[in-house]
C-alpha angles and dihedrals in degrees: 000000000000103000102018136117115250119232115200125200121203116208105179117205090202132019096253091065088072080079092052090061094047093058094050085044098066096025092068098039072060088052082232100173119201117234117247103211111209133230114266137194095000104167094190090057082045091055094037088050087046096059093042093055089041088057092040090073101300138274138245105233101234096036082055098047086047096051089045091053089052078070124095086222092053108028096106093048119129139216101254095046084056093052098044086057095051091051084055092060105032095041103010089250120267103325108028101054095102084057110083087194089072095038084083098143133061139198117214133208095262088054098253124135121221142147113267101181118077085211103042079054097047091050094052095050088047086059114036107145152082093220108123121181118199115263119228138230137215120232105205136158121243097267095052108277111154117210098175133263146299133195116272097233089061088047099045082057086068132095126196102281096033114140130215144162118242135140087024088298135104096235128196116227112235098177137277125263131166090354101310128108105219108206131165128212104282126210096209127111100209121070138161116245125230108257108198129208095268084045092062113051104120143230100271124229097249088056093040094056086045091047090049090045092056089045092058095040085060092052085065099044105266115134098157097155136074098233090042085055096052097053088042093103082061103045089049091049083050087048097044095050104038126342144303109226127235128231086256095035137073137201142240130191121189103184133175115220139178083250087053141274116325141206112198122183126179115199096148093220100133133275088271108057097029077064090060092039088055096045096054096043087049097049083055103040081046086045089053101042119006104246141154122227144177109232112209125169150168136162107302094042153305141262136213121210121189121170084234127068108260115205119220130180136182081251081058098049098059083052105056087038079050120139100223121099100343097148095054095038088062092046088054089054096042123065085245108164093050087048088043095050088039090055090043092072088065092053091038081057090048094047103052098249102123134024138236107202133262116276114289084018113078123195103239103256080222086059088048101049086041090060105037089055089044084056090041090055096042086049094050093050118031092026112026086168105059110128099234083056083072103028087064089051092044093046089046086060099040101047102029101041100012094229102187075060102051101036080070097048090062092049094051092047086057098057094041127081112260102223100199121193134170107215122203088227143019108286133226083262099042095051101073097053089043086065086049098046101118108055103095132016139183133192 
């Protein structure tokens, strides 16, 4: 309520996130005010913004680029990257031009750009914005039998084979097609679980940085508040049985459990980017030696659990924290051209490329998937160059691993001192991703 005074109240899943309270606390008694890091170089809100300007009375092509470089979002564009923008919407770029749906945009004889077509004007006004819900998808059996619905970016995750709980039942994933997740009845006991959009907003990095400071606070003795004093019987177990990281340090577990034999690493830099951390160090453990593990993360950090023992060094340590070819090292573990391909649809629908339908009259979710991965398909083969191509690839990285983010996780982790331990037992820290152990796998 304006005016008001807030009340928070903290309801932590797992002791550690007691932690987790202390830090916001005091940051924002600090005032302490995350960043909020904005979008850059985003080719589908440029041709969007082409074809509105070009219907509000027209531009004249270099006035426009000058003005969108004046932008924070645009200030770094070429010219090339402008005009390959302007070809998009004037001819439809390299493999749309024999289509007069994507040759929206024309350029008179006085130089000026405006839209020539009623219904190519009506469909863009109809469809003016960047705001993208999450499509669902329906989770059925074989015969018909319908159990509700998850989000697609958890079912495009998944690989035939793939189990999950859902409906009170472990499921088998058969595959998706038309917007429907098949499954069977599965046999296994251990299943990922559905994580849905509110379930996946990350630890920041401001909390993050305040979080690692307390833990390491509590590694020389300080408890000063009252959260941090009720979870010190903890801390002091965690330190007893295995380590309490410094601020410049961080810390490895290798565990064996009754589950297997598990690698558990805590480097509090967020879910996000701990996915992409154990991705990549998954992809190079499995490149080493072939193995099979069960990925499971949260905010402080991330395990690895593979049925064989996996050795690991400090030696191995600086390779799998290694510069060279990250970024292609987590797309070969990921599934990424059917998340990239999944993630494209969204900037299709910015960019004007497929319609939703007028009010009262919906365009069918099924007509839309089925054109943007048409589109998808006609781009990667015919114009492996076009912008939105890499703009899909880019977009998987930044929002579902946070990859500026993690990018300086790995850098801090090199510069800091590994403090590796092999607990008899699963530690304080280790508990709560074991609970969460089957969610994600890679062999």
């Amino acid at each position: 309520r304006p005016g008001e005074v807030s009340r928070v109240t903290v309801v932590p899943v797992q002791a550690v996130e007691l932690v987790e309270a202390a830090a916001a606390r005091a940051a924002a008694a600090a005032r302490r005010i995350e960043p909020r890091t904005p979008v850059v170089d985003a080719p589908d809100v440029l041709v969007q913004h082409l074809v509105t300007c070009a219907l509000g009375g027209g531009f004249h092509p270099d006035a426009l680029r000058d003005e969108v470089r004046g932008t924070h979002a645009y200030a770094r564009l070429s010219d090339a990257d402008w005009q390959w923008a302007l070809d998009f919407v004037v001819h439809g770029g390299a493999s749309l031009n024999a289509y007069p749906e994507y040759r929206r945009v024309v350029q008179g004889a006085d130089g000026v750009a405006h839209v020539p077509d009623r219904q190519i004007a009506r469909r863009h006004r109809m469809g003016i914005g960047t705001i993208v819900s999450e499509a669902s998808i329906t989770v059925a059996f074989r015969n018909g039998t319908k159990l509700g619905q998850v989000e697609e970016s958890f079912a495009a995750a998944l690989k035939p084979g793939d189990c999950f709980a859902f409906a009170g039942r472990v499921l088998e994933f058969v595959r998706v097609h038309e917007l429907t997740a098949w499954v069977r009845p599965a046999t296994a006991k251990a299943a990922r679980v559905p994580r849905w959009t509110g379930g996946k907003m990350a630890l920041s990095t401001e909390l993050a940085d305040a979080t690692r400071a307390l833990i390491a606070g509590a590694a020389q003795g300080t408890y000063d508040a009252p959260e941090m004093r009720r979870v010190r019987p903890l801390l002091e177990l965690q330190a007893r049985w295995s380590a309490l990281p410094g601020e410049r340090e961080w810390l490895v577990e290798a565990i064996a459990t009754r589950d297997g034999h598990g690698l558990f690493f805590y480097p509090f830099a967020g879910r996000l980017a701990h996915f992409g951390l154990a991705t990549l160090f998954a992809y190079r453990l499995g490149a080493r030696d072939p193995a099979s593990f069960s990925i499971t993360a949260n905010d402080y950090g991330f395990g690895l659990v593979s049925p064989q023992p996996v050795a690991l060094s400090h030696g191995d340590l600086g390779r799998l924290l290694a510069a060279p070819d990250v970024e292609r090292d987590i797309l070969a573990g990921l599934n990424a051209t059917e998340l990239s391909r999944r993630h494209f649809r969204e900037i299709a629908r910015v960019a004007g490329l497929v319609f939703q339908g007028f009010p009262g009259q919906p365009h069918p979710q099924r007509q839309l998937q089925a054109s943007s991965g048409l589109l998808y398909d006609v781009f990667a083969q015919y114009d492996a160059d076009n912008a939105l191509l890499a703009q899909a690839v880019r977009e998987v990285l930044e929002r579902r691993l946070e990859a500026p983010r993690l990018t300086a996780a790995l850098a801090r982790l090199r510069g800091s001192r590994v403090v590796l331990t092999r607990p008899a037992r699963p530690t304080p820290f280790a508990f709560p991703l074991l609970v969460e152990m089957f969610r994600e796998s890679l062999s």
